[in-house]
C-alpha positions in Angstrom: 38.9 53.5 -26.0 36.1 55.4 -24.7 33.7 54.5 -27.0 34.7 50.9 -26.6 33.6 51.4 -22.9 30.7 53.2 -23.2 29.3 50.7 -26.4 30.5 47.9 -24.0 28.4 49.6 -21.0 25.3 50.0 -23.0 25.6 46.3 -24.3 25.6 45.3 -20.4 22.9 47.7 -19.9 20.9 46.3 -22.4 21.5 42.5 -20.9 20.3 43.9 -17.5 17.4 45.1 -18.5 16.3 41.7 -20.3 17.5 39.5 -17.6 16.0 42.0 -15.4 12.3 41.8 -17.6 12.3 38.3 -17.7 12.9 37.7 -13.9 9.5 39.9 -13.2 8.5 38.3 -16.0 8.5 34.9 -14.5 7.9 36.0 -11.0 4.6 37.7 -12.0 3.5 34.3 -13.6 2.1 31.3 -11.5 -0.5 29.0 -12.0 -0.3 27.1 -8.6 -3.8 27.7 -7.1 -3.7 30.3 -3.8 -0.2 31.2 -4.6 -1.7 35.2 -5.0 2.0 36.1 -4.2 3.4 34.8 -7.2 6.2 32.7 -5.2 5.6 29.8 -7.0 5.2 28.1 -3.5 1.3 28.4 -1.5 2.5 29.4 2.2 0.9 31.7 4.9 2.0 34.5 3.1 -0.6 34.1 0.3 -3.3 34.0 2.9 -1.9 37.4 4.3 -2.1 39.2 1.6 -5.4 38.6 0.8 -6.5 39.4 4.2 -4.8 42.1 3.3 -6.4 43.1 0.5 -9.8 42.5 1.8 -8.5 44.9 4.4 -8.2 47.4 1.3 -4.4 47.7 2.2 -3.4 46.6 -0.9 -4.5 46.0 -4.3 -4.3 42.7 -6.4 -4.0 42.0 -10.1 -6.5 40.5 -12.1 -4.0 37.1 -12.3 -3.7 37.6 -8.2 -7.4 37.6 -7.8 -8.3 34.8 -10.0 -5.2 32.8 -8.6 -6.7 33.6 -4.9 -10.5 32.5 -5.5 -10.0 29.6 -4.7 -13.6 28.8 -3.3 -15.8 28.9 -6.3 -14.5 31.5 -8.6 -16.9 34.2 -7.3 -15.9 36.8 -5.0 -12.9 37.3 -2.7 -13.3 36.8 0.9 -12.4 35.0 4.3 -13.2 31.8 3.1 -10.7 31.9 0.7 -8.2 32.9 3.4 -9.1 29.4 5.3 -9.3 27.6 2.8 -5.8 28.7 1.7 -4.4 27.6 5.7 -6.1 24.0 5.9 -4.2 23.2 2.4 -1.4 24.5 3.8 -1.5 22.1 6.4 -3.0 19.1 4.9 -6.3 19.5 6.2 -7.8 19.7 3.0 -6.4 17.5 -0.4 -7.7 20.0 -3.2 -9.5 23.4 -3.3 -13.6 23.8 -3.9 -12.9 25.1 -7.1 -10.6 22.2 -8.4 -14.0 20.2 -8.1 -16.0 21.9 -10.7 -19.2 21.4 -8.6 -21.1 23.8 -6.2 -24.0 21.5 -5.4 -24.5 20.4 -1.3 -25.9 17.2 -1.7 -23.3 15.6 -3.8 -21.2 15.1 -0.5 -22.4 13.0 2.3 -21.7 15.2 5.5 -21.6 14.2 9.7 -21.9 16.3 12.6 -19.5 14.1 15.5 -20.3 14.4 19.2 -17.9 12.4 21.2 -18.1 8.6 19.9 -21.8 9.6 18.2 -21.9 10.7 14.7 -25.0 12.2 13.1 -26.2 12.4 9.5 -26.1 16.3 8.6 -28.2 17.2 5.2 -27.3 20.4 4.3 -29.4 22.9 2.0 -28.6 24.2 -1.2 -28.5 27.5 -0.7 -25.6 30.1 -0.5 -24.9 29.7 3.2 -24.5 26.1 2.9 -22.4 26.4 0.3 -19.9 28.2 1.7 -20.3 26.7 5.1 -19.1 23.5 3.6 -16.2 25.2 2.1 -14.6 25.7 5.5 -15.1 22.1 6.9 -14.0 20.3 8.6 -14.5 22.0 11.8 -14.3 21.4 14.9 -16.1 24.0 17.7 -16.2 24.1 21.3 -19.9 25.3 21.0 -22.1 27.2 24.2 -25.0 26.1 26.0 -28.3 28.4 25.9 -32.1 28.3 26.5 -31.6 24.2 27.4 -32.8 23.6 24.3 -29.5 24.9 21.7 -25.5 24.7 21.2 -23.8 28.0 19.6 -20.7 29.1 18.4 -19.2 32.2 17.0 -17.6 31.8 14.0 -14.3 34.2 13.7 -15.5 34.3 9.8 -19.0 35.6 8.4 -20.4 33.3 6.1 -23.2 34.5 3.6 -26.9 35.0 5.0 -30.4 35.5 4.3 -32.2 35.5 7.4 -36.2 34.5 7.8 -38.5 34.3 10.9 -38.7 30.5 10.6 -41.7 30.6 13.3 -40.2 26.8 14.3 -37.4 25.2 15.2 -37.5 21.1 14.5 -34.8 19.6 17.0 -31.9 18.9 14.5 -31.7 22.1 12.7 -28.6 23.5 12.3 -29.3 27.4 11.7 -26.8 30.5 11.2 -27.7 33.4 13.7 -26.8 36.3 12.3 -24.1 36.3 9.8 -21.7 34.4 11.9 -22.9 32.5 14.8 -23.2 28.4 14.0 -26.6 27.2 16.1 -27.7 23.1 16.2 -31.4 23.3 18.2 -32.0 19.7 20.1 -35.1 20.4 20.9 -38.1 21.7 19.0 -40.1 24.9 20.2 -42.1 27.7 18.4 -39.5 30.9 17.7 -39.8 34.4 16.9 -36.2 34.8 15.9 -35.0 35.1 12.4 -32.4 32.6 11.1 -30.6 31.6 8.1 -31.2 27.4 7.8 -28.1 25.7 7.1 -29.4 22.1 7.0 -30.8 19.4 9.2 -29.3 16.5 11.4 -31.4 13.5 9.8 -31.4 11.4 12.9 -32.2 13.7 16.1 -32.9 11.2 18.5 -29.8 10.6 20.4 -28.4 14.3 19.9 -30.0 16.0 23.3 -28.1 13.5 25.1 -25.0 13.5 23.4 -24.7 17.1 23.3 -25.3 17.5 27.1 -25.7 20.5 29.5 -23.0 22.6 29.2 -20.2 22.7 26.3 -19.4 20.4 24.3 -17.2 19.8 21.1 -18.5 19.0 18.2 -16.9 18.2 14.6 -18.6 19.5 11.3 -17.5 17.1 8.4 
């Protein structure tokens, strides 16, 4: 009778262990874009954990990391993060990534001031690209020097800063690695900045963007 048991036991064992390799199995499986917790669901969670793991709390499998790029493929960071919480949310309908293109210029893109909207053209470089990954975006941006409207982002974005010697009214410029600038007037500058593109028609933006602060929408 013991051995009865004890075969009987091992045989239960045995169906444990392969219900219990197939769960993980199945668990540790997704291919639901963002979803770097494997869930099978994309929720606030995903984005945590790979703030935590740019935190270098955690560590992520090679399936987690491609999973979570969901950007452009490249490299891990905030971006991916936002970009995670607006789909989330609805704010976007489908990651960068889903697009298969990681050209500037093959979207049309509007800076909106109040009831104006202006025609943004955005470079092709690697600070516009990944600026347009996190529109849209709407800042409550800072007066300074009467002649510019600033706002720090709570991201860093990619940069590659140059004394640009001028500023032509309509450039929209990253200051540093993280602070968003649009110039409404144009002066001679000694100050280095990364260009992010140009608002094509300037001539109503002084006095739509005003004095003081003022909200403006990146699209």
């Amino acid at each position: 009778m013991r051995k009865i048991i004890n075969k009987s036991l091992a045989v239960l064992c045995i169906f444990v262990i392969a219900l219990t390799i197939g769960a993980t199995s199945c668990a540790a499986t997704s291919t639901l874009l963002g979803d770097v917790n494997l869930d099978g669901t994309l929720s606030s969670r995903d984005a945590t954990v790979i703030q935590e793991y740019l935190a270098l709390k955690i560590t992520l499998t090679d399936e987690q990391k491609a999973i979570a790029k969901v950007a452009d493929g490249k490299k891990l960071s905030v971006i991916d993060v936002t970009l995670i919480q607006k789909k989330i949310v609805n704010l976007i309908g489908k990651f960068p990534v889903e697009d298969g293109v990681d050209n500037v210029n093959t979207k049309k893109n509007t800076i909106k001031v109040g009831n104006t909207e202006f025609n943004l053209s955005l470079e092709n470089n690697d600070t516009a690209k990944a600026f347009r990954k996190i529109l849209p975006l709407t800042l409550n941006m800072s007066e300074l020097n009467g002649n510019e409207k600033y706002y720090y982002l709570d991201e860093s974005l990619p940069s590659n800063q140059q004394n640009v010697g001028n500023i032509t009214a309509g450039d929209v410029m990253l200051y540093g690695d993280d602070c968003i600038v649009i110039f409404y007037k144009s002066f001679s500058t000694s100050y280095k900045y990364t260009k992010i593109g140009h608002i094509t028609n300037p001539d109503e933006l002084q006095n739509a963007l005003g004095s003081g602060r003022v909200k403006v929408t990146f699209e």
